[in-house]
C-alpha positions in Angstrom: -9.1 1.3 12.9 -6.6 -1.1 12.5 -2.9 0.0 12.9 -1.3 1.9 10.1 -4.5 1.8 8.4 -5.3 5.2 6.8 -7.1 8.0 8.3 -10.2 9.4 7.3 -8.4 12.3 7.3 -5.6 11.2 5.2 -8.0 9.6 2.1 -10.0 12.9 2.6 -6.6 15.0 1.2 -6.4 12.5 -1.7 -9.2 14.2 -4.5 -11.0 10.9 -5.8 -9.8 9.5 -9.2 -6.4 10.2 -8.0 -4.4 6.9 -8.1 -2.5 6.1 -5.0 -0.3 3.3 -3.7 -0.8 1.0 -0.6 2.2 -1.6 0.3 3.3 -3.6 3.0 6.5 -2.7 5.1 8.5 -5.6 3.4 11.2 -4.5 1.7 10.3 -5.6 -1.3 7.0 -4.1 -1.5 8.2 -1.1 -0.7 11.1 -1.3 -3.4 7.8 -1.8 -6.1 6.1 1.1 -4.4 9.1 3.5 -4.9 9.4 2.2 -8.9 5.7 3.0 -8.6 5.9 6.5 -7.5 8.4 7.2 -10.3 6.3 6.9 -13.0 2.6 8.0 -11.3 4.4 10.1 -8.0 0.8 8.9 -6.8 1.2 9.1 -2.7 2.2 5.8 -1.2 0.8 4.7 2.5 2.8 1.6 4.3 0.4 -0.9 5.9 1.6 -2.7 8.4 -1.6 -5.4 8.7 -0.4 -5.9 4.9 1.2 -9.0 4.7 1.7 -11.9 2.5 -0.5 -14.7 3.4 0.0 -18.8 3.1 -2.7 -21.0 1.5 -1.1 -24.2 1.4 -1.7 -26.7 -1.0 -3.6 -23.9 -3.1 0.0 -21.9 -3.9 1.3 -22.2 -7.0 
């Protein structure tokens, strides 16, 4: 299981249909999670292997 990766255990507590949120650590993301939970208070889990990747001339 890669690290901060969720559990069996922890998407067995989470009834299916159930939205929930996954973000990275960045701030940012994390801001958008909390906005998130707000509105749907659906359980958040930080990912740390979640990251923002570059692609180079296909950006934009």
């Amino acid at each position: 299981m890669s690290a901060g990766a969720p559990s069996r255990r922890d998407r067995a507590r989470t009834p299916a249909g159930k939205p929930r949120i996954y973000t990275s650590t960045a701030v940012r993301a994390r801001q958008t999670a909390e906005a998130i939970i707000q509105v749907q208070g659906a359980p958040v889990t930080m990912l740390a292997g979640l990251v923002e990747a570059g692609i180079g001339g296909l950006e934009g």
